[in-house]
Backbone as a chain_set.jsonl record, in Angstrom:
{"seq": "XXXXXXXXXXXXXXXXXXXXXXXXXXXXXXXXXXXXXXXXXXXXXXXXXXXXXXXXXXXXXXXXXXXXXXXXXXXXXXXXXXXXXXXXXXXXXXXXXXXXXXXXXXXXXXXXXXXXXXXXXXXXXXXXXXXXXXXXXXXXXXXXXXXXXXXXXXXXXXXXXXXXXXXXXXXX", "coords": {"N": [[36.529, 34.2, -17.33], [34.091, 33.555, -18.779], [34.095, 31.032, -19.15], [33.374, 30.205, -16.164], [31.108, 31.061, -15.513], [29.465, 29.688, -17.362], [29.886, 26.968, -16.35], [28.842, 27.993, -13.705], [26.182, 28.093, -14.4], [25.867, 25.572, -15.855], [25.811, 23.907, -13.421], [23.634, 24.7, -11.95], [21.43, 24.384, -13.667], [21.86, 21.553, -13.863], [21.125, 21.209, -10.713], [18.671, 22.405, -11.033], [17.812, 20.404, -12.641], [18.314, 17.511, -11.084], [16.161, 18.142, -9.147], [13.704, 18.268, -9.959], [13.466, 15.222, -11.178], [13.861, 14.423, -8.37], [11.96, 15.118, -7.323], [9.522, 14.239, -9.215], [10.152, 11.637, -8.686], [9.266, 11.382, -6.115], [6.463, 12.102, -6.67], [5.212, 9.747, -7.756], [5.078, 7.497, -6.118], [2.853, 5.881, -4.126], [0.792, 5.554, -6.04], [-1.026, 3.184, -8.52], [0.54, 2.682, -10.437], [3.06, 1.99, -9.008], [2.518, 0.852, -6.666], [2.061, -1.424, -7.929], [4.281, -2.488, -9.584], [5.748, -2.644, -7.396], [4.328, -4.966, -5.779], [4.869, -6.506, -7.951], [8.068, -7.15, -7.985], [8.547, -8.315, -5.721], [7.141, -10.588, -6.292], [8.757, -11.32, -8.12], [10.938, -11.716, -6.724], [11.243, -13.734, -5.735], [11.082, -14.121, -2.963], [10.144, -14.872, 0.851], [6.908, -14.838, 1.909], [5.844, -14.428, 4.083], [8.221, -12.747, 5.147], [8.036, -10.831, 3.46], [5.139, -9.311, 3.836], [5.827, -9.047, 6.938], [7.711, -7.305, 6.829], [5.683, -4.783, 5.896], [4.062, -4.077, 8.06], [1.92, -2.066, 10.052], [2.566, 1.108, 12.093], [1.523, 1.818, 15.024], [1.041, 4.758, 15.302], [0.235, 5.071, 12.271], [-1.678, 3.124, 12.363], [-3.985, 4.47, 13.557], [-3.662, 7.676, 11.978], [-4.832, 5.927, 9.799], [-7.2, 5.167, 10.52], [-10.516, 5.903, 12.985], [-11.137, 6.223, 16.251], [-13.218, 4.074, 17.702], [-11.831, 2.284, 16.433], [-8.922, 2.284, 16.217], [-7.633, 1.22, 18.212], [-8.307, -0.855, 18.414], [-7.769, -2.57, 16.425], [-4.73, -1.821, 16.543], [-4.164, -3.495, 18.673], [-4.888, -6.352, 17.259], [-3.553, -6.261, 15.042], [-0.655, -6.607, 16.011], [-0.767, -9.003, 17.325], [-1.561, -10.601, 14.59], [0.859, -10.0, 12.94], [2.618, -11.321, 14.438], [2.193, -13.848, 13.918], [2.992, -14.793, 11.224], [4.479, -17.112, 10.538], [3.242, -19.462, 8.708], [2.691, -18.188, 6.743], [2.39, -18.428, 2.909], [2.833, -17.954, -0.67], [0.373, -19.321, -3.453], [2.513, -21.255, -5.614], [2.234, -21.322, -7.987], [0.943, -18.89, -9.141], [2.072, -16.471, -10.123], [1.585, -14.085, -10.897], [-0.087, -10.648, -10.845], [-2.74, -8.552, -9.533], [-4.518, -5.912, -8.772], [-6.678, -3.785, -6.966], [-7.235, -0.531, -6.959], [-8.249, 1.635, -5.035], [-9.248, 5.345, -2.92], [-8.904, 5.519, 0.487], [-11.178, 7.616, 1.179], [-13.177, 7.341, -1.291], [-13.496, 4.647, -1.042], [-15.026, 4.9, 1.531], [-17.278, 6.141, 0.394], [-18.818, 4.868, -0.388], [-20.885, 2.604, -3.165], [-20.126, 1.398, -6.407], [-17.174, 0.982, -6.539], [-16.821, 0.079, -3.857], [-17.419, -3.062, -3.558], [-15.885, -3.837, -4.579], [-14.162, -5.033, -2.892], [-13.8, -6.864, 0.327], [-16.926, -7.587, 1.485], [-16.9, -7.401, 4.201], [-15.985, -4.211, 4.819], [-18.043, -2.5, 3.673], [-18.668, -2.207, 6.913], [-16.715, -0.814, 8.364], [-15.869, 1.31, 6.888], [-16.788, 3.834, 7.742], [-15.386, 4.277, 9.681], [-13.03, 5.24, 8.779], [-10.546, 7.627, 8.375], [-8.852, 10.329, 6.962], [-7.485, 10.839, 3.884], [-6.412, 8.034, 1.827], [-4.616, 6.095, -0.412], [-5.43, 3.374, -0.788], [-5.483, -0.503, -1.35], [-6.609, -3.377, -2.737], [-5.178, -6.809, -3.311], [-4.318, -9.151, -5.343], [-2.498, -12.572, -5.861], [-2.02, -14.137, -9.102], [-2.622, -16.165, -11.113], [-1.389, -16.477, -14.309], [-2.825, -13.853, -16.385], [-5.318, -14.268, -15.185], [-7.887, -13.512, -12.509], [-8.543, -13.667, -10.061], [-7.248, -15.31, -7.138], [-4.943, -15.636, -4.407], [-5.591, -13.549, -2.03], [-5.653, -10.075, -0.923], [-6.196, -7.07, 1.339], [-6.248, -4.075, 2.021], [-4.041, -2.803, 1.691], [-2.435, 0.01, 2.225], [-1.063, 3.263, 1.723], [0.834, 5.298, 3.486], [2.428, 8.022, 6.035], [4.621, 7.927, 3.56], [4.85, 5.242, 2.588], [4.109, 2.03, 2.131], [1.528, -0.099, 4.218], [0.61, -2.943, 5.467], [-2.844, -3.35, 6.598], [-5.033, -5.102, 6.992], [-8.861, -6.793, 7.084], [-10.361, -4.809, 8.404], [-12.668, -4.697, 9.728], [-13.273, -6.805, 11.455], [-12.17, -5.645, 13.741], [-14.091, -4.699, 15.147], [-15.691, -6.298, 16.51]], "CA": [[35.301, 34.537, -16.644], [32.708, 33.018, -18.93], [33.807, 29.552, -18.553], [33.302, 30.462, -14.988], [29.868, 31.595, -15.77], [28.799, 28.811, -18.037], [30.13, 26.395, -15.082], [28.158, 27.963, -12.511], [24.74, 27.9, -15.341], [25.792, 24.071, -15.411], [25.538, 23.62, -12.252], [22.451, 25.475, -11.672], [20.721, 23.786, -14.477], [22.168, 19.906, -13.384], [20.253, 21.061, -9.478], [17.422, 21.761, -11.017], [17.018, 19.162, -13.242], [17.923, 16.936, -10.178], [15.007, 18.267, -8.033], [12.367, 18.121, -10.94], [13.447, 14.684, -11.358], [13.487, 13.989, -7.65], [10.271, 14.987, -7.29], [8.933, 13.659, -10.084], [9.973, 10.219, -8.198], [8.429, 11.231, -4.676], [4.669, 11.948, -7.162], [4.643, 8.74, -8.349], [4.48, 7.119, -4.596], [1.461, 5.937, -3.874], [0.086, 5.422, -7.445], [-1.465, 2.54, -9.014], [1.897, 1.952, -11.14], [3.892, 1.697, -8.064], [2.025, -0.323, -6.285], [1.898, -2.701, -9.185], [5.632, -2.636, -9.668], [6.717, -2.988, -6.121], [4.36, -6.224, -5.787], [5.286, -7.701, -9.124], [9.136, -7.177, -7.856], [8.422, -9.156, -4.686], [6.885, -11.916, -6.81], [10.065, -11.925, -9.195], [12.565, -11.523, -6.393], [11.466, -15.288, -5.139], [11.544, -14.142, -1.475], [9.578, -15.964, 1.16], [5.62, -14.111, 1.475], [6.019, -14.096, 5.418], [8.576, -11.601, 5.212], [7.785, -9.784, 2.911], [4.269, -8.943, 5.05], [6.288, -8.679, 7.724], [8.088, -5.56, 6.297], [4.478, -4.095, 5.686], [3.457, -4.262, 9.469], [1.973, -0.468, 10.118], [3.178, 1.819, 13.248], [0.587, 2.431, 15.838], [0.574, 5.797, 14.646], [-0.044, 5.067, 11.073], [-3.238, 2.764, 12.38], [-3.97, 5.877, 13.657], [-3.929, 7.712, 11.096], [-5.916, 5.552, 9.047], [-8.57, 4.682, 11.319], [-10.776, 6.445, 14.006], [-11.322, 5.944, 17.286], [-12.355, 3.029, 19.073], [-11.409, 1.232, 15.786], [-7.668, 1.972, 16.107], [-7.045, 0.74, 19.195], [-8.626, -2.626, 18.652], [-6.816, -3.096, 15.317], [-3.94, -1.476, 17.204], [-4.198, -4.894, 19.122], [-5.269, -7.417, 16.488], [-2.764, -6.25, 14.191], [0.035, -7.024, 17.311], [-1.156, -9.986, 17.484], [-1.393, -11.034, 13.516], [2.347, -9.825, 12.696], [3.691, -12.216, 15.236], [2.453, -15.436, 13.673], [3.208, -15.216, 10.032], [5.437, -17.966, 10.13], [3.211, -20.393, 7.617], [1.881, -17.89, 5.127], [3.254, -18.943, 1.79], [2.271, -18.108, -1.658], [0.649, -20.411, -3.858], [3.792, -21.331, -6.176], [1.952, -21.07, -9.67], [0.709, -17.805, -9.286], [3.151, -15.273, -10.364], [1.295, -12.554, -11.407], [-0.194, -9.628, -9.505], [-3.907, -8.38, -9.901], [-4.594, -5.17, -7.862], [-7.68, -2.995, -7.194], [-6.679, 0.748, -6.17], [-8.756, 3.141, -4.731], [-8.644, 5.685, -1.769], [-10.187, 5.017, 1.735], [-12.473, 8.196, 0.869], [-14.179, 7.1, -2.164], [-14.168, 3.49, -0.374], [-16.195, 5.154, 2.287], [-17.99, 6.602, -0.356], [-19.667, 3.46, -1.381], [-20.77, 3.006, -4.896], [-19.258, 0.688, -7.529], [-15.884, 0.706, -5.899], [-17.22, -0.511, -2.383], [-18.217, -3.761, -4.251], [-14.933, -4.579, -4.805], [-13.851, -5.236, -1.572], [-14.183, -7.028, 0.779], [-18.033, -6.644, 2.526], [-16.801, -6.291, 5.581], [-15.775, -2.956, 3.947], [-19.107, -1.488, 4.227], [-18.8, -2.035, 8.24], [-15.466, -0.049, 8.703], [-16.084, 2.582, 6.272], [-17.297, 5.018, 8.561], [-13.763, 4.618, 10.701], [-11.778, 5.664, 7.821], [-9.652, 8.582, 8.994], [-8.119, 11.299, 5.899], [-7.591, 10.04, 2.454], [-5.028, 7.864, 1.52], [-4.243, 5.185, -1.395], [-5.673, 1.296, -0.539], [-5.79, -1.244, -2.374], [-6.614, -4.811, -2.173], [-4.739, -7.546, -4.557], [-4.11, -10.927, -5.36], [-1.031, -13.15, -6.35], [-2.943, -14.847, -9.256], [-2.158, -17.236, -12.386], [-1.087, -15.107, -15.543], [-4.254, -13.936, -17.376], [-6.541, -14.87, -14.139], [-8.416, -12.124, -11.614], [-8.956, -14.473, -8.88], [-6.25, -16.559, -6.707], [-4.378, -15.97, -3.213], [-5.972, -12.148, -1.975], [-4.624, -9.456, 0.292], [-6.899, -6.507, 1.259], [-5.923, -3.012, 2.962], [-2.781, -2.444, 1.567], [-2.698, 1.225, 2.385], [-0.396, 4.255, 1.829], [0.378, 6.363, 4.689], [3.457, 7.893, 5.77], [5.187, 7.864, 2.218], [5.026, 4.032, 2.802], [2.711, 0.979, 2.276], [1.614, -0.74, 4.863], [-0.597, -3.239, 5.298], [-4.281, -3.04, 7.355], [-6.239, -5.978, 6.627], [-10.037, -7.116, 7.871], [-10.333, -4.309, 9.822], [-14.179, -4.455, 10.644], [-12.964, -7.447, 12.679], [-11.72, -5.092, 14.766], [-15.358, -4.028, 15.401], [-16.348, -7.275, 17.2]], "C": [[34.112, 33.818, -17.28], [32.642, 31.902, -18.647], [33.53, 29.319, -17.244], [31.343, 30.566, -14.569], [28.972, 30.372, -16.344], [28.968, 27.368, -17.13], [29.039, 26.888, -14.239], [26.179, 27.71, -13.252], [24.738, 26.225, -15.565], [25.205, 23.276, -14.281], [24.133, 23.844, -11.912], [21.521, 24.531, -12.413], [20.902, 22.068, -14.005], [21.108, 20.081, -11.714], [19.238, 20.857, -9.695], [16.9, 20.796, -11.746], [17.428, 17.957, -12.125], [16.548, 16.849, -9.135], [13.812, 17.754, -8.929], [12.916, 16.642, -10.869], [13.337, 14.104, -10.101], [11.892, 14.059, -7.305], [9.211, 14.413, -7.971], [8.788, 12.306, -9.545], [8.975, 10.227, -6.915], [6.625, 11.371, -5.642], [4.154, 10.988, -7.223], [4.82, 7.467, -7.292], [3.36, 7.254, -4.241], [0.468, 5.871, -5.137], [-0.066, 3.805, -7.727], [-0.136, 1.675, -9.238], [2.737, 1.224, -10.039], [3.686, 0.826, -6.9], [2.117, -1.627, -6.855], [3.147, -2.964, -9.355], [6.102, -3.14, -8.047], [5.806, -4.418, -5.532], [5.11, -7.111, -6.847], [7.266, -8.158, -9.103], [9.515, -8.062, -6.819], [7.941, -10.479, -5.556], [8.542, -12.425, -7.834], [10.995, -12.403, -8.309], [12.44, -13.43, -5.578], [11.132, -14.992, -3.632], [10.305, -14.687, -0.339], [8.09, -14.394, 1.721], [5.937, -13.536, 3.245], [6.926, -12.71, 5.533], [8.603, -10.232, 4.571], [6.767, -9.029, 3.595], [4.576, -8.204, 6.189], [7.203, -6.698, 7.587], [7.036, -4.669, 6.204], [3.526, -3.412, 6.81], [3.261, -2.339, 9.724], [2.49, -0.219, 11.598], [1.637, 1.333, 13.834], [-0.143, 3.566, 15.496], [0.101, 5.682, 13.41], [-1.663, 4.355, 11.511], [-3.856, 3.752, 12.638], [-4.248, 7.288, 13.189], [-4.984, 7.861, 9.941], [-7.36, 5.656, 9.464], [-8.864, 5.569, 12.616], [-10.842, 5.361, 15.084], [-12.673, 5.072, 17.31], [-11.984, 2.19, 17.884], [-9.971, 1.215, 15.987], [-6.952, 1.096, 16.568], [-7.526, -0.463, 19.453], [-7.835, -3.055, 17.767], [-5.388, -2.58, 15.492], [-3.111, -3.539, 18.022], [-3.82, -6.208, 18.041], [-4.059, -6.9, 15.531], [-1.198, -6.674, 15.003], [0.341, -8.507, 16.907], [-0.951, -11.24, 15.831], [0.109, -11.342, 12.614], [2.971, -10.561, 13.353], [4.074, -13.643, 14.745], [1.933, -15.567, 12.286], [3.774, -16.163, 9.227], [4.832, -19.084, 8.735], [2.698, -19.791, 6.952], [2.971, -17.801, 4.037], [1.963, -18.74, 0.346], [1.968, -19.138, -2.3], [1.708, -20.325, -5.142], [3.471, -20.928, -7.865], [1.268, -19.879, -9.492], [1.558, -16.781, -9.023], [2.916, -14.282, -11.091], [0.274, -11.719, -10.324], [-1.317, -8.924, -10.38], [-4.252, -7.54, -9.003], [-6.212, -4.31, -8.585], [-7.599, -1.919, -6.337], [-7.958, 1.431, -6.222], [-8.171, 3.68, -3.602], [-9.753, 5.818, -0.673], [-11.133, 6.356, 1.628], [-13.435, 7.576, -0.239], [-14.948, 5.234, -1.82], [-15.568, 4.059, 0.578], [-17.458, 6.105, 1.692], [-19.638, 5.549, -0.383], [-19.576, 3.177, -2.836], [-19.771, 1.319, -4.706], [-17.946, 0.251, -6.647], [-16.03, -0.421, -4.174], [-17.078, -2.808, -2.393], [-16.877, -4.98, -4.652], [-13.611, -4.855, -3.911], [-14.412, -6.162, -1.049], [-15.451, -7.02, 1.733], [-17.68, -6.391, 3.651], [-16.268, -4.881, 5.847], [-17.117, -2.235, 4.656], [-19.369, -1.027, 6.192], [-17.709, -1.158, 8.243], [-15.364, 1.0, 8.129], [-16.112, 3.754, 7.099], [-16.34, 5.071, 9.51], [-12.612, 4.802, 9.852], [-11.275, 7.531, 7.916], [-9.159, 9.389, 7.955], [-8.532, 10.159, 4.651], [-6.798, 9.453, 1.675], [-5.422, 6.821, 0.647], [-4.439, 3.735, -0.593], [-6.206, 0.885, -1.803], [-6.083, -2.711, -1.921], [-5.931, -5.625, -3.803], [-4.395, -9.162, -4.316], [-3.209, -11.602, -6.09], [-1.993, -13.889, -7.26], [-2.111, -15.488, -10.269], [-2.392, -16.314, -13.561], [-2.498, -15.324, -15.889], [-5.458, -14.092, -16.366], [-6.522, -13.701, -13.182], [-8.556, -12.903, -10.354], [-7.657, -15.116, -8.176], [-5.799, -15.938, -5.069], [-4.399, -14.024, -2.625], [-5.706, -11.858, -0.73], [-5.795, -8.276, -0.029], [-6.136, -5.589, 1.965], [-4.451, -3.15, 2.753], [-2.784, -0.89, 1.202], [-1.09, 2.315, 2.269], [0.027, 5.084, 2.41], [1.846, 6.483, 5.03], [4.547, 7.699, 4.748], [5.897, 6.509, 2.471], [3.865, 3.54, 2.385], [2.608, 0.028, 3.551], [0.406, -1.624, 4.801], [-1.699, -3.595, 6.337], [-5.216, -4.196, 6.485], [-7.46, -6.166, 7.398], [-10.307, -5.78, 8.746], [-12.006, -3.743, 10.386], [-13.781, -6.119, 11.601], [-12.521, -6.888, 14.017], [-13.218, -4.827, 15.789], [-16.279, -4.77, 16.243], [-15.94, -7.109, 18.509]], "O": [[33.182, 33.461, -16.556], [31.674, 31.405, -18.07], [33.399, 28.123, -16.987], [30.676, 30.201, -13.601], [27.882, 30.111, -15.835], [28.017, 26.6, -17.279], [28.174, 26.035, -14.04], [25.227, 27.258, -12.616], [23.67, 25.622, -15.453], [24.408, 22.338, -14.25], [23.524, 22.842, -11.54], [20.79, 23.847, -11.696], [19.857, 21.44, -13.832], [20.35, 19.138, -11.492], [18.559, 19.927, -9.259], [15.762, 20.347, -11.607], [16.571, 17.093, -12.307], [16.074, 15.872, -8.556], [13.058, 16.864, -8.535], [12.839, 16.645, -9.64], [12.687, 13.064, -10.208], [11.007, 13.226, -7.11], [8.137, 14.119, -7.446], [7.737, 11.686, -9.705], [8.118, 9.372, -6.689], [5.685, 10.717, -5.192], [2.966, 10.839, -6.939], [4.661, 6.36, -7.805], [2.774, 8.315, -4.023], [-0.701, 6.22, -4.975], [0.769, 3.095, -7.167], [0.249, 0.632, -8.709], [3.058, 0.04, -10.146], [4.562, 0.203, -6.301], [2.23, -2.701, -6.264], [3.23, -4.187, -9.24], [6.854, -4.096, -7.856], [6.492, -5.107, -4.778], [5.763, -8.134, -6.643], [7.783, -9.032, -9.799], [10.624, -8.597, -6.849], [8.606, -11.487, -5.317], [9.097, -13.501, -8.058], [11.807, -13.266, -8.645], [13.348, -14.086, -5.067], [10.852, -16.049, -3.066], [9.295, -14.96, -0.987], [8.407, -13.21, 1.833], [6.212, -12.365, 3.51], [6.406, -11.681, 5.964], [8.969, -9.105, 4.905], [7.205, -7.988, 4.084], [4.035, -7.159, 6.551], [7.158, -5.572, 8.082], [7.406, -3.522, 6.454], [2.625, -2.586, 6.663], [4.173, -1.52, 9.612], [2.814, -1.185, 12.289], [0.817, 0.652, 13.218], [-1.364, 3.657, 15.371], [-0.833, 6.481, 13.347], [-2.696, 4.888, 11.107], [-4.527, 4.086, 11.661], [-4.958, 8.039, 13.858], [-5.601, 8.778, 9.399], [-8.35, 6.101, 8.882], [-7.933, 5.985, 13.306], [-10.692, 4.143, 14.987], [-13.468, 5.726, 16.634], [-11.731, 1.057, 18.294], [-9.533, 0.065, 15.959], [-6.08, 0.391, 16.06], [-7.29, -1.105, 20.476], [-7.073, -3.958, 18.112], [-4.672, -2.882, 14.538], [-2.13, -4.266, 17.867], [-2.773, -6.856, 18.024], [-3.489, -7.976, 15.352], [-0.492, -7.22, 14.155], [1.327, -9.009, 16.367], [-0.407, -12.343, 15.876], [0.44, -12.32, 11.943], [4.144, -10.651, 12.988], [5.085, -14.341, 14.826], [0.891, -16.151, 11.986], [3.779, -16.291, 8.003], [5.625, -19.5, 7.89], [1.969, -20.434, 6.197], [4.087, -17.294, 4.147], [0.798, -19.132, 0.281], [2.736, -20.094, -2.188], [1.72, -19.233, -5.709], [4.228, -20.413, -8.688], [0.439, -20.154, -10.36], [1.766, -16.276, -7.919], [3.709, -13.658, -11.796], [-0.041, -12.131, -9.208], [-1.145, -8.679, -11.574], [-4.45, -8.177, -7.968], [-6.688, -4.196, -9.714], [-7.808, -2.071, -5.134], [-8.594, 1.731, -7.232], [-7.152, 3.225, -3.083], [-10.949, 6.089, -0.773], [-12.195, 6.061, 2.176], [-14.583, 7.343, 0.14], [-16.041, 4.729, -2.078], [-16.749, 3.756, 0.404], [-18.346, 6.64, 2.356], [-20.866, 5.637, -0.39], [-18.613, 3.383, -3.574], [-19.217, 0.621, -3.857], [-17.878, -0.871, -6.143], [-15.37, -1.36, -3.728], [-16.749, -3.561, -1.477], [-16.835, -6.189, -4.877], [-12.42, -4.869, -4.222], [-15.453, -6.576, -1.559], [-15.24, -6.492, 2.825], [-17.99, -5.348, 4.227], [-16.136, -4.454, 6.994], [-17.218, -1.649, 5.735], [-19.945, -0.048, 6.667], [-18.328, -0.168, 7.855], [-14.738, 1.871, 8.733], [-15.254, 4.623, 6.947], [-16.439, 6.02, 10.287], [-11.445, 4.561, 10.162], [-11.918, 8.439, 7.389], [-8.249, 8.565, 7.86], [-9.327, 9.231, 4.503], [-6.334, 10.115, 0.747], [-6.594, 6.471, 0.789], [-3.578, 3.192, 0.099], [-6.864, 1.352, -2.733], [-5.78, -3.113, -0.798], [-6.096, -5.233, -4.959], [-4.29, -9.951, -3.377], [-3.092, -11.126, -7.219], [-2.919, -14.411, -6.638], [-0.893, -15.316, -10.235], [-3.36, -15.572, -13.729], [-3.19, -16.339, -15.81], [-6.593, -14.026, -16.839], [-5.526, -13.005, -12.984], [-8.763, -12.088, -9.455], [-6.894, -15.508, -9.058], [-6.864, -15.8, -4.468], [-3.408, -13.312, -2.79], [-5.546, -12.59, 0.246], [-6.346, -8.236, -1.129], [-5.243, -6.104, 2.638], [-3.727, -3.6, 3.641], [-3.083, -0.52, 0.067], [-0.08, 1.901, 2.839], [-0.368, 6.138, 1.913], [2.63, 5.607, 4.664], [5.558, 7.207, 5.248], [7.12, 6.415, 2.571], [2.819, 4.173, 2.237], [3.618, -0.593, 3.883], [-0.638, -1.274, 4.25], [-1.21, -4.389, 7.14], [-5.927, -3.989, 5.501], [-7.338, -5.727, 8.541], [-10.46, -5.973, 9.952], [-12.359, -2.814, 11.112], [-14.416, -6.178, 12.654], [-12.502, -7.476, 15.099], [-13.214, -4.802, 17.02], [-17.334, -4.311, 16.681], [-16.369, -7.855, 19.389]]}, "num_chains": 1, "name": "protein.A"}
């Protein structure tokens, strides 16, 4: 009977240290780190920039989401339209490191300090930012260097990243 007992306290104890440890992985989604790791894994893995992007392409719903009304449904469009003809974007080849700037589309539409480090057409779209989710903007750059080949609106939504670039172009 006890080994019966100390078996089923095994067990019990192996679930929950599965869950605490699953969960522990779903927290750290959507963080800084993980962002930073899951570009710098795309730069290691060699693979061609187009598709990688292409994997990033948001729903409808997720623009949605992010963005109010009438912005969705133009960048609803324009984003359509952008995902189709990725065929020549290509990293440049000597920049193999990864330079990110995280915030979340509230404190973007905040303003302030953070605003600043964005894109300006930032300050136009602000005010169509929808809940509060994890963006970032980053750049494939040359080790040691802040500057080089930049990506903006790489956003969190859906326990995914997707990516939302320019989107006060939508606004024209």
């Amino acid at each position: 009977m006890k080994k019966i007992i100390y078996f089923f306290i095994a067990i019990i104890m192996g679930v929950s240290s599965f869950s605490t440890s699953a969960l522990a992985q779903v927290d750290k989604m959507g963080t800084p780190e993980q962002v930073q790791k899951m570009l710098e894994d795309f730069v290691a893995s060699g693979s061609p920039l187009a598709e990688f992007v292409k994997n990033l392409q948001p729903t409808n719903e997720e623009i949605k989401a992010v963005y109010k009304e009438p912005l969705a449904s133009n960048l609803i469009k324009m984003y359509e339209k952008m995902y189709s003809s990725l065929d020549r974007l290509k990293k440049p080849a000597d920049q193999n490191d990864v330079f990110i700037v995280f915030t979340t589309t509230v404190k973007l539409a905040q303003g302030g300090e953070i605003l600043s480090k964005f894109p300006g057409g930032y300050g136009n779209a602000r005010e169509y930012f929808s809940g509060d989710f994890p963006i970032v903007k980053f750049e494939f750059v040359k080790v040691g260097e802040t500057d080089g080949f930049g990506f903006d609106g790489l956003i969190f939504v859906n326990d995914r990243w997707v990516l939302m670039p320019k989107p006060w172009r939508g606004l024209d």
